[in-house]
C-alpha positions in Angstrom: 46.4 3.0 -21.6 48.2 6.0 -20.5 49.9 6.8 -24.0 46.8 8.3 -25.4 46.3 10.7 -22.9 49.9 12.5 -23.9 49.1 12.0 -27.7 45.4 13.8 -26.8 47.1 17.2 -25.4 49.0 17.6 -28.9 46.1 17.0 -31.0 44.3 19.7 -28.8 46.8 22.2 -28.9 47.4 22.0 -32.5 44.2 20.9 -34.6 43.9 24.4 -34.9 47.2 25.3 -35.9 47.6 22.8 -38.5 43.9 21.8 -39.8 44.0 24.7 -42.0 48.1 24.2 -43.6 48.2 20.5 -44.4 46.8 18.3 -47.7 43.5 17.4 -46.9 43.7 13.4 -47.9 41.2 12.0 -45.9 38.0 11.1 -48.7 35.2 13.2 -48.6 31.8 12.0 -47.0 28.4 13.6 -47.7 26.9 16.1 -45.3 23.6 17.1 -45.2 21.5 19.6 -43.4 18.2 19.9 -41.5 16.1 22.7 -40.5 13.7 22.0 -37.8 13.7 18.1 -38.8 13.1 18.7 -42.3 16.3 18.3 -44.9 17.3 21.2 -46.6 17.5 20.3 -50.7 20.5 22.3 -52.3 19.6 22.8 -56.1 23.2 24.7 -55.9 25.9 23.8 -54.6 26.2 21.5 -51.5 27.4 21.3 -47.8 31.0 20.6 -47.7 33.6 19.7 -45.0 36.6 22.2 -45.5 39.2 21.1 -42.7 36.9 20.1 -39.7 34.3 23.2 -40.0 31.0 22.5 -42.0 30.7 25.3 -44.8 26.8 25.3 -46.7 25.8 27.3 -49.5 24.8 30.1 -48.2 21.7 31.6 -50.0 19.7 28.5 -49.6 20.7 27.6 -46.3 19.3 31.0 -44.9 16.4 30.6 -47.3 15.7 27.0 -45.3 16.0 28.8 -42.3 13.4 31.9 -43.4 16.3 34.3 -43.2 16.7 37.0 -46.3 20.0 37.5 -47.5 20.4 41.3 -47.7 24.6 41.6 -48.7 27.1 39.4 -48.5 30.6 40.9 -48.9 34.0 38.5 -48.0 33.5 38.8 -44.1 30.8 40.4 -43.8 26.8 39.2 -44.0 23.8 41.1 -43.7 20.4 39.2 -43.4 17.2 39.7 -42.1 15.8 37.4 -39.3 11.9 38.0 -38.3 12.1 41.7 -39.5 15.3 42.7 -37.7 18.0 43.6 -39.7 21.6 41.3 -38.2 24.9 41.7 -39.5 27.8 38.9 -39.3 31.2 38.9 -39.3 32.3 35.5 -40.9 35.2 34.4 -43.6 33.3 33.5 -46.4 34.4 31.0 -49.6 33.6 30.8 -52.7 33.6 27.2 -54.4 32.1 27.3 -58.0 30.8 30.3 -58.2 28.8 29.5 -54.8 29.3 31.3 -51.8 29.5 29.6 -48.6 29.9 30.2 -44.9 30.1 28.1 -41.6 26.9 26.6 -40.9 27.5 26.8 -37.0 27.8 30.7 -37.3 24.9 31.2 -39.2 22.9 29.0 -38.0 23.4 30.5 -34.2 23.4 34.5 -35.4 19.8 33.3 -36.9 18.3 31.9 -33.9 18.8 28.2 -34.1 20.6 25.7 -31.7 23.3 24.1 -34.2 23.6 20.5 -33.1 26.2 17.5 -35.2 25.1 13.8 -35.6 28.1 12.3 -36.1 26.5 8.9 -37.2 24.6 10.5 -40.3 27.1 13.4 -40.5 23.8 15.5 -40.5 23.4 19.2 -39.2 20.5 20.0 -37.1 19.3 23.5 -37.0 16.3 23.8 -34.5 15.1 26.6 -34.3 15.4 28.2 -30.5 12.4 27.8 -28.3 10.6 25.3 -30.8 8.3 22.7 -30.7 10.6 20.6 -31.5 14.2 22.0 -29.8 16.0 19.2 -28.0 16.8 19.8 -24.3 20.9 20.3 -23.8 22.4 19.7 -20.9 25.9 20.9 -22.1 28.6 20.5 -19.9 30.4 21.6 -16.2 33.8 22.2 -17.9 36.6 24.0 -16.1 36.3 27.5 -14.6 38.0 29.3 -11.7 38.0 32.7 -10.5 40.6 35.3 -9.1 40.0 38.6 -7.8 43.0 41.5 -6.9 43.0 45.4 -7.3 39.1 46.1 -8.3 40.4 43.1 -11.3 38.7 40.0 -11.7 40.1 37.0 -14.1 38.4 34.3 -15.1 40.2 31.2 -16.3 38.4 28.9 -18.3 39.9 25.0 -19.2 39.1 24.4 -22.6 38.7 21.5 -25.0 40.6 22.7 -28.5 38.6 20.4 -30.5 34.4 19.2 -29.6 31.3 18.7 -30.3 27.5 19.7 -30.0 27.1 17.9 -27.2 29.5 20.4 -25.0 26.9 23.4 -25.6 25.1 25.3 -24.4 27.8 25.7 -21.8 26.1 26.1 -18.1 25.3 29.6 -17.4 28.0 30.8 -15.3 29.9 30.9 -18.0 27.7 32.7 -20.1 27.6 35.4 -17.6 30.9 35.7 -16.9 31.8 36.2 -20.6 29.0 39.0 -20.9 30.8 40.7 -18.3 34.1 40.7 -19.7 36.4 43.3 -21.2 38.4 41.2 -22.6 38.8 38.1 -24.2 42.1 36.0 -23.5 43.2 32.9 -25.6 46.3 31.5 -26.1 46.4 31.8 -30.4 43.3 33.3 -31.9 42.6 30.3 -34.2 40.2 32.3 -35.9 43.2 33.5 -38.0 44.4 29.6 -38.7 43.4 30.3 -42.5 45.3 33.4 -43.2 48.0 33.0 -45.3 50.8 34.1 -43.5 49.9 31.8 -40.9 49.1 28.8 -43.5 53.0 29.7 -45.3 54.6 29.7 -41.6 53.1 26.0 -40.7 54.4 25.1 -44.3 57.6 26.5 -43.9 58.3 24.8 -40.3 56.9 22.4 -40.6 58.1 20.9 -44.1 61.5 19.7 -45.1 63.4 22.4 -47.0 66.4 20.7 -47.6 65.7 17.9 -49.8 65.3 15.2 -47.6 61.7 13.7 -47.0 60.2 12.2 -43.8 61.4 8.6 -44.7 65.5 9.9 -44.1 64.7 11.5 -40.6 62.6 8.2 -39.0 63.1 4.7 -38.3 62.3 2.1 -41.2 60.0 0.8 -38.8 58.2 3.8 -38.2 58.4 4.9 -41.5 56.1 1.3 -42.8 53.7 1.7 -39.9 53.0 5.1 -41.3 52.3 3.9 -45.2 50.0 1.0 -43.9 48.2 3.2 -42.2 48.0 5.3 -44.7 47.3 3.1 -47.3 44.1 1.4 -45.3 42.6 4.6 -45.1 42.4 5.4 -48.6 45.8 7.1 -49.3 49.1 7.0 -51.1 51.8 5.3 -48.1 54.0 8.2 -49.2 51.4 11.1 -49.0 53.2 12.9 -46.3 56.4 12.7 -47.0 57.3 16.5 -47.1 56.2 16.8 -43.2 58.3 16.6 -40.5 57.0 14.2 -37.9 55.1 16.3 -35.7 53.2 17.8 -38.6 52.1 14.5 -39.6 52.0 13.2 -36.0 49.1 16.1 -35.6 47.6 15.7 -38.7 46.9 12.1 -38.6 45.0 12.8 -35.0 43.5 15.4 -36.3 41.7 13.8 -39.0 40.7 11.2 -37.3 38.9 13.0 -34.0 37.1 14.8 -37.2 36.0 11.3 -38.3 34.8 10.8 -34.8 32.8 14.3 -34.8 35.4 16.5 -33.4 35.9 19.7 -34.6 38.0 22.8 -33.7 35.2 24.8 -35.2 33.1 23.4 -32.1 35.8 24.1 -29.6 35.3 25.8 -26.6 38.1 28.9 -27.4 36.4 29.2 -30.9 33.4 29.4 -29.3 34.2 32.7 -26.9 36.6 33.9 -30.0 33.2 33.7 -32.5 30.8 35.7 -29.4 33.9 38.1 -29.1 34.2 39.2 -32.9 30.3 39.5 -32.6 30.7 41.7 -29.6 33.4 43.7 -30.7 35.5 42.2 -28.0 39.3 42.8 -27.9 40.7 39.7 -28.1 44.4 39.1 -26.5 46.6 36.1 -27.5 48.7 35.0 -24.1 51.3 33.3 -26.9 51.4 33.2 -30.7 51.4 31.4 -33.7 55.5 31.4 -34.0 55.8 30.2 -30.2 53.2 27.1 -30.9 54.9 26.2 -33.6 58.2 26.7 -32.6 57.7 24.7 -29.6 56.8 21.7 -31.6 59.2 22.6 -34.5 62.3 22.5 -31.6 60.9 19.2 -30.3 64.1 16.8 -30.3 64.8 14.2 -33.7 63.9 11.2 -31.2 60.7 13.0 -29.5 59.0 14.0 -32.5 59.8 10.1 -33.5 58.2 9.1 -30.4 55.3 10.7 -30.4 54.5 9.9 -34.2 54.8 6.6 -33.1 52.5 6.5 -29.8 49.6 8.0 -32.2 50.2 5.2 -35.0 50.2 2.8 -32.3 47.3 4.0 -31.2 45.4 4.7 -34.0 42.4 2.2 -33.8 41.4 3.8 -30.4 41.8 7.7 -31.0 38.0 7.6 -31.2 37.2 6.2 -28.0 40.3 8.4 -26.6 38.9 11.2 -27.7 35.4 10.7 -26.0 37.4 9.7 -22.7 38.5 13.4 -22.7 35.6 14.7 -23.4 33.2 13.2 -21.1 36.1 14.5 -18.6 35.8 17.8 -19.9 31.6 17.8 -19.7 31.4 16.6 -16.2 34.3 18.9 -15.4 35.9 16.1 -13.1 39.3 17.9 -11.6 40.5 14.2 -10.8 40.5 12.9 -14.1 41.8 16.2 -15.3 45.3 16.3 -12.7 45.2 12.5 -14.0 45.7 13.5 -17.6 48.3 16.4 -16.3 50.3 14.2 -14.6 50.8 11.8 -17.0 53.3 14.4 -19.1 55.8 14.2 -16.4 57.0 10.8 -18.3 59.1 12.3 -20.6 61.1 15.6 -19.2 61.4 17.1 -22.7 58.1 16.9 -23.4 56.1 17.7 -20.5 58.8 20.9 -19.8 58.0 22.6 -23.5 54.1 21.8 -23.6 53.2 22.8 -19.9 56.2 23.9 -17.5 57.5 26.7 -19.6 53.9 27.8 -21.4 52.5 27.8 -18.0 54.9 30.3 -16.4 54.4 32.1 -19.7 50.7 32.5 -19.0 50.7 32.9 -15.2 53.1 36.2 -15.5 50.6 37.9 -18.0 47.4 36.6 -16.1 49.3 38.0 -12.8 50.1 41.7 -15.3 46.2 41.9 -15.9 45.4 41.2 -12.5 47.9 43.9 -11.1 47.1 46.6 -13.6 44.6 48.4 -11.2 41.8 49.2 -14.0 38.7 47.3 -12.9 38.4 45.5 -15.5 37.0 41.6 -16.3 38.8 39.7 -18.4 37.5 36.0 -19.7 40.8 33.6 -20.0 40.3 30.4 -21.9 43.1 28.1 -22.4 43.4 23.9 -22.8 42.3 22.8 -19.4 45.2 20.8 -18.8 47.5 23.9 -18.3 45.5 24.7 -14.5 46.2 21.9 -12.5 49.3 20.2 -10.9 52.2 21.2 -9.4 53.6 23.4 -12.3 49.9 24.5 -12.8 49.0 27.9 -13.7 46.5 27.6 -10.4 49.5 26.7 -8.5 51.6 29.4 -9.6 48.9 32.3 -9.2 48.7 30.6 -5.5 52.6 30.8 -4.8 51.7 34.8 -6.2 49.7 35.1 -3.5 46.2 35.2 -5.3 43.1 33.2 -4.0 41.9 30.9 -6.8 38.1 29.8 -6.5 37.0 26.9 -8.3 33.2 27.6 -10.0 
């Protein structure tokens, strides 16, 4: 079925954009936590999904983990783990008069391997060289490397949205990124929450004129969407402020979360997270306004189009999903050109979401390669941007730049 594989690229590219703006409407489901097998009892408070990232109270959680809370300011926590004194930069929420952080952030600045089962919706902490720590195998992923002018770029395919089951990455990936001086993305999504960011989704991506969603697409299209809606748990109206590629996004979204998939276990979150620990600059290749403004400008009858591949193909996101990903782990450059290629269907389409973004990238990538400085820097955009003729691979070749595969 080679409509999912289109449908898959949006989801990546904008779970992070949009997870943190839109109503949160699917129902809740329990999530509990375990620390070295044994469940962790919260007297206060409890473990909560906020938007595909699992938050936990965070005074009890450390307390499971034998951590002692020292301060804990809004981004800032300061704990200490067997007699060393760590501090962490993380957003932190307050929800009842409980404060609460991202279980995968803690859990890794503490010293634990932070797994997901999806099946229980549990969190596993174990704690790192342990009796009982569970062998990883990770994945291969994407990587290449270019060298010019004492420079060396790394460019790194990533999957916006994953699982436990993608870490720990191999090792030459590790080691490239402790070498770096720089990290490149192409949004930091760690901003996704702001508010300026959340009120610039909401203002594209909402109808301002008084029309709803039901007066821009097909009657047809329009009932599809409610009985969708409807079956899984919600109002058949309960997006009709979005324009469709808002609630095109949203619906995937939600339901790769279902599946286990998270943008807070994506592969750029992942570098973005070790770079704010490192005090790493981090440099954004595009931005929040050209994302969304991309999608935003996508033709009446494309954004129609698309809505309608992903409520067609609703039932099977899941197994879609896990298609990608298990190409993303073995790091299988066949599969990956497959899923390229298939863009070229629709002209519009495949033009804004790879042609032009790709030329984008490839001129900066070719400005930090030129720039004479010796300096590293660690680029990590969606894999399917590297490969093809309209690749950024391809255009550093027609630059004149040797690209190695690693």
């Amino acid at each position: 079925m080679k409509n999912w594989k289109r449908m898959l690229l949006s989801l990546t590219i904008s779970v992070g954009l949009l997870a943190s703006a839109v109503p949160a409407m699917a129902a809740p489901q329990q999530t509990s936590v375990k620390v070295n097998d044994e469940t962790v009892e919260y007297t206060v408070g409890a473990p909560v999904n906020d938007k595909g990232t699992t938050l936990v109270p965070l005074r009890s959680t450390l307390d499971a983990m034998d951590v002692k809370l020292t301060t804990a300011t809004d981004d800032t926590i300061t704990a200490v783990v067997n007699g060393k004194t760590i501090t962490l930069k993380s957003k932190l929420t307050r929800i009842n008069g409980v404060t609460y952080a991202p279980i995968r952030i803690v859990g890794d600045a503490a010293g634990y391997e932070v797994d997901w089962d999806a099946k229980t919706r549990t969190v596993l902490l174990v704690s790192k060289g342990g009796a009982t720590e569970t062998v990883q195998t990770g994945g291969r992923g994407f990587m290449w490397e270019v060298e010019s002018n004492g420079n060396t770029v790394y460019l790194v395919g990533s999957m916006h949205i994953a699982d436990d089951s993608f870490y720990p990455l191999r090792k030459e990936f590790e080691e490239a990124f402790a070498e770096a001086d720089y990290l490149g993305v192409e949004i930091d999504i760690s901003k996704a929450a702001d508010e300026a960011q959340q009120k610039l989704v909401l203002d594209l991506g909402s109808y301002q004129d008084g029309t709803t969603l039901k007066d821009h697409i097909s009657s047809e299209t329009y009932a599809q969407l409610g009985e969708i809606l409807k079956k899984n748990g919600m109002e058949s109206n309960a997006l009709d402020t979005f324009k469709p590629w808002v609630v095109e996004s949203t619906l995937a979204s939600l339901k790769s979360m279902k599946a286990g998939y998270e943008a807070s276990a994506g592969v750029d979150l992942y570098f973005i997270q070790k770079a704010i620990e490192r005090k790493l600059p981090v440099i954004e290749l595009e931005s929040y306004e050209s994302q969304l403004g991309m999608f935003n400008n996508f033709s009446k009858e494309l954004q129609e189009k698309t809505l309608k591949v992903t409520l067609d193909n609703f039932d099977v996101l899941d197994d879609s999903v896990d298609q990608m990903a298990e190409m993303w782990k073995t790091g299988n450059d066949e599969q990956l050109l497959e899923l390229t290629n298939s863009f070229s269907d629709d002209e519009e389409y495949n033009k804004a979401m790879l042609i032009d973004r790709n030329i984008g990238m490839a001129d900066k990538i070719d400005g930090y390669l030129k720039n004479g400085k010796g300096e590293e820097y660690f680029i990590v955009v969606g894999a399917a941007h590297y490969l093809g003729d309209h690749g950024i691979v391809k255009l550093l070749e027609d630059k004149g730049y040797k690209v190695e595969r690693k």
